[in-house]
C-alpha positions as CSV (number, residue, x, y, z in Angstrom):
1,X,0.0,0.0,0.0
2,X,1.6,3.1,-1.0
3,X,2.3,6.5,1.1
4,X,-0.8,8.1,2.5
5,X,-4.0,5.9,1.2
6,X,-6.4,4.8,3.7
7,X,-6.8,1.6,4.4
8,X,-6.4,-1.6,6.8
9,X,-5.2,-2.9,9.2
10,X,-5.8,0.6,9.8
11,X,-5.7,4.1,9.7
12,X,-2.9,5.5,8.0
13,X,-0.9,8.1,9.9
14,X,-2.7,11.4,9.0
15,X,0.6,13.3,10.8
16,X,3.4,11.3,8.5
17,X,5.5,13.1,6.7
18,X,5.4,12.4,2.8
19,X,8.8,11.3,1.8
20,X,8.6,13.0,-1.8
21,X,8.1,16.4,-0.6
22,X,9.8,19.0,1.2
23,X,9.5,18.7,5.3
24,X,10.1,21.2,6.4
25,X,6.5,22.3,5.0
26,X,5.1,19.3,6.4
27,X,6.0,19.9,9.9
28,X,4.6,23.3,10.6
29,X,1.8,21.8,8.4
30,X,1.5,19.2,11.5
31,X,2.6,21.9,14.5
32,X,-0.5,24.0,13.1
33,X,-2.9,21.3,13.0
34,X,-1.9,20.0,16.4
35,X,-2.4,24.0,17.5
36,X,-6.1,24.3,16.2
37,X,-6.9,20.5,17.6
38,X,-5.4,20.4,21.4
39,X,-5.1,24.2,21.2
40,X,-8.6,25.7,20.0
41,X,-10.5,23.7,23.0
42,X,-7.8,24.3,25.6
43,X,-7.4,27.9,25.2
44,X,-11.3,28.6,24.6
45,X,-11.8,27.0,28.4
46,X,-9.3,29.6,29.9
47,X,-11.4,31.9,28.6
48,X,-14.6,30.1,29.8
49,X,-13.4,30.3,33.3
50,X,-11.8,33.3,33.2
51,X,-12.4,36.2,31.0
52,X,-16.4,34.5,30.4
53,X,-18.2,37.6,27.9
54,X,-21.3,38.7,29.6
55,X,-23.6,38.3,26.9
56,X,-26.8,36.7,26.4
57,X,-26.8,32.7,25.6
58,X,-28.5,33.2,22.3
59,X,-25.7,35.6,21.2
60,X,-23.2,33.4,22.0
61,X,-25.1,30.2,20.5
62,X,-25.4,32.1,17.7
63,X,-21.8,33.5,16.9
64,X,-20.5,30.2,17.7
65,X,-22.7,28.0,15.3
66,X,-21.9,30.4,12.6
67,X,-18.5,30.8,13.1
68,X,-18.4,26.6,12.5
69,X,-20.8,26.9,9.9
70,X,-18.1,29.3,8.4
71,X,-14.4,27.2,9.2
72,X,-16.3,24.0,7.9
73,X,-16.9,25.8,4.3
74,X,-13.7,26.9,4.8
75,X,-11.9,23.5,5.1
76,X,-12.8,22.4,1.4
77,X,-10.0,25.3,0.5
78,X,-7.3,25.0,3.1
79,X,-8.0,21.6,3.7
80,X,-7.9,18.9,1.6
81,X,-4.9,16.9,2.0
82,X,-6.6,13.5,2.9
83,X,-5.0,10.1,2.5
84,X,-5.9,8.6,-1.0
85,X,-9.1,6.7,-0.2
86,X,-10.4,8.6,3.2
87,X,-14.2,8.1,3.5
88,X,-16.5,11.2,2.6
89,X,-18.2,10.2,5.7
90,X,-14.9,10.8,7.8
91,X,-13.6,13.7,5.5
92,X,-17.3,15.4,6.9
93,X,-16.1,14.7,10.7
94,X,-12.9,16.3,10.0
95,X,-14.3,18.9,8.6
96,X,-17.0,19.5,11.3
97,X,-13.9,19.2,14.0
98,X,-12.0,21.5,12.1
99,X,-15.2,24.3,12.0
100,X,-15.3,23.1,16.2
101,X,-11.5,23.8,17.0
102,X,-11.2,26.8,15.1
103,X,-14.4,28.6,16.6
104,X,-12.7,27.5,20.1
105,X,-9.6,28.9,19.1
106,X,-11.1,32.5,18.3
107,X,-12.9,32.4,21.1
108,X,-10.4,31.6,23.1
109,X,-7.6,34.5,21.9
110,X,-10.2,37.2,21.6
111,X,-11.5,36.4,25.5
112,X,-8.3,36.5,26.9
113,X,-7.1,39.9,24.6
114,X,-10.3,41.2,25.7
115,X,-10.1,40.4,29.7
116,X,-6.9,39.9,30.0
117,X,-4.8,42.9,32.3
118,X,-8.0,45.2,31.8
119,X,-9.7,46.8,35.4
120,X,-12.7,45.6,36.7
121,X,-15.7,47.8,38.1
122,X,-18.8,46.4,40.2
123,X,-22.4,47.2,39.5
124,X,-25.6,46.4,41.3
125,X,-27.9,44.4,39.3
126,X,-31.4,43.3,39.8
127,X,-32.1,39.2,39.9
128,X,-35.8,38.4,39.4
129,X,-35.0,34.4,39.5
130,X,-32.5,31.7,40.5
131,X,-32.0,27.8,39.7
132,X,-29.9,24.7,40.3
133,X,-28.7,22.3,38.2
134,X,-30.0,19.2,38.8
135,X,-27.5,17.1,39.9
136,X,-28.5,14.4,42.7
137,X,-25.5,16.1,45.2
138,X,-25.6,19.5,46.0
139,X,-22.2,20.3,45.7
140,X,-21.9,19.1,42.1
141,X,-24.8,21.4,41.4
142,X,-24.0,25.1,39.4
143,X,-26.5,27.5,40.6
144,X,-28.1,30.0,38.7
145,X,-29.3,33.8,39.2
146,X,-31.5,35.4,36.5
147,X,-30.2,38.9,36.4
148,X,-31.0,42.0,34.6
149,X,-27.3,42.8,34.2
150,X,-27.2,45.8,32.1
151,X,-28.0,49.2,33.1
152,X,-31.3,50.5,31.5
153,X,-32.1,47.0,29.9
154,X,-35.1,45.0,31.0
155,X,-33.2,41.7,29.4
156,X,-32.2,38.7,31.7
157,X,-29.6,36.8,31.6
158,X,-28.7,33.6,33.9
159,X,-25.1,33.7,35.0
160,X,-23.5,31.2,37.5
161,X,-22.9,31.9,40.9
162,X,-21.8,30.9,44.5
163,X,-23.5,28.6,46.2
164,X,-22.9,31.2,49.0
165,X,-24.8,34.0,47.0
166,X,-27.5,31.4,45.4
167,X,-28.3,30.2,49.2
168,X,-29.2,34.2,50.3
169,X,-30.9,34.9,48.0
170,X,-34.3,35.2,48.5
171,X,-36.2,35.3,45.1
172,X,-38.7,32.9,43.6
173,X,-37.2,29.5,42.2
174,X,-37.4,29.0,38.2
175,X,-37.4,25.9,36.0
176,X,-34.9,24.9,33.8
177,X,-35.6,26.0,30.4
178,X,-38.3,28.5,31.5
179,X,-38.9,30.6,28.1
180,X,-36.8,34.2,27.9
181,X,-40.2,36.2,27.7
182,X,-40.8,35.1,30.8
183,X,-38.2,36.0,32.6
184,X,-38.1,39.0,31.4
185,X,-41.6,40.1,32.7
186,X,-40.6,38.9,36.0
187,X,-40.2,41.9,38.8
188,X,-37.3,42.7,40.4
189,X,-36.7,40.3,43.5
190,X,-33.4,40.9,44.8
191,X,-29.8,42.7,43.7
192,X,-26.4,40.9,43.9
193,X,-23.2,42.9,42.9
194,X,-21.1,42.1,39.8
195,X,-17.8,42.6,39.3
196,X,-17.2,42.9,36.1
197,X,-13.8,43.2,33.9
198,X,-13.7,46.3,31.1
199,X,-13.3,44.3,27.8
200,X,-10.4,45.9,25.7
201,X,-12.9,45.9,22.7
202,X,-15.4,46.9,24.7
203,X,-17.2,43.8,25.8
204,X,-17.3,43.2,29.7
205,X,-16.5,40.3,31.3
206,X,-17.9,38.5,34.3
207,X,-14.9,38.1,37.2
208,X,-17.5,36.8,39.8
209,X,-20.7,37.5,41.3
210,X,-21.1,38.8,44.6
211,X,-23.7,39.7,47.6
212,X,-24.9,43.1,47.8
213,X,-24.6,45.1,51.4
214,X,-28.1,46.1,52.9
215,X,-27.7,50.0,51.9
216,X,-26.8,48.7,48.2
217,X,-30.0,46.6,47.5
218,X,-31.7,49.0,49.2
């Protein structure tokens, strides 16, 4: 079986280098497709846990499926090295992986360029809501407040907290899944304080969530 087909016993190597061409090409070929696979998901959870955008869910599920939508059409023109004989059906999960791993890598650099060194601030914002997870022990729970997290804006989004702020807080329990209308109609039950970072292009970012002092929420 010659160089690169696909094949059994099994896969071929998709990371061997081609003796009839130059390797030096090859390798950073393989260094940058090592950095978009292990380096996309890894650097897109620092930002996850770190320098998280406060935006709403929708936003985010909606930049992110299009930005896959986008690197998957855009593998058919930088990508298309495949092993003589690779499966359409596996050349499609490459390509989906590909559109995955590069959305995580983006998201990932501009988060931490964004957060990273910038000052935080705190603001008082209203929660009208708060849920658990539903995990069968507590502590493996993430609790959620429904806050209205931008000045002026009637909008609500969930963001995680403490179990320490969740537990004080005394506003009315939501379900899971409980439609956005909804929660945004909902009054004002109680404030927490955010501390929030100021984004280098000009999208905060949530540090942590905190409990407000009595002349605060007042």
């Amino acid at each position: 079986m010659n160089y690169g087909e696909w094949g059994r016993p099994g896969l071929r190597n998709l990371f061997r280098l081609d003796p009839s061409k130059p390797y030096w090409p090859q390798i950073l070929s393989i260094i940058g497709q090592f950095a978009i696979i292990f380096g996309g998901p890894s650097i897109a959870l620092v930002t996850i846990a770190h320098y998280p955008f406060l935006i709403q869910d929708r936003t985010l599920y909606i930049g992110g499926l299009s930005s896959i939508g986008f690197w998957f059409l855009a593998s058919f023109v930088v990508a298309n090295d495949f092993p003589r004989g690779t499966p359409q059906s596996v050349k499609l999960i490459f390509r989906a992986g590909y559109g995955l791993c590069m959305t995580g890598l983006l998201l990932g650099l501009s988060g931490i360029a964004n957060g990273y060194g910038m000052p935080l601030i705190s603001r008082t914002a209203a929660v009208v809501s708060k849920r658990p997870t539903l995990q069968r022990d507590p502590s493996a729970r993430t609790y959620y407040v429904a806050t209205r997290a931008w000045s002026g804006s009637q909008t609500v989004v969930e963001l995680g907290a403490p179990r320490e702020v969740y537990d004080n807080l005394n506003v009315p329990i939501t379900a899971y899944e409980t439609p956005q209308t909804m929660l945004d109609a909902m009054p004002d039950a109680g404030h927490v304080r955010l501390i929030l970072g100021q984004g280098r292009f000009g999208l905060e970012w949530l540090k942590r969530i905190e409990l407000t002092r009595p002349k605060e929420s007042g």
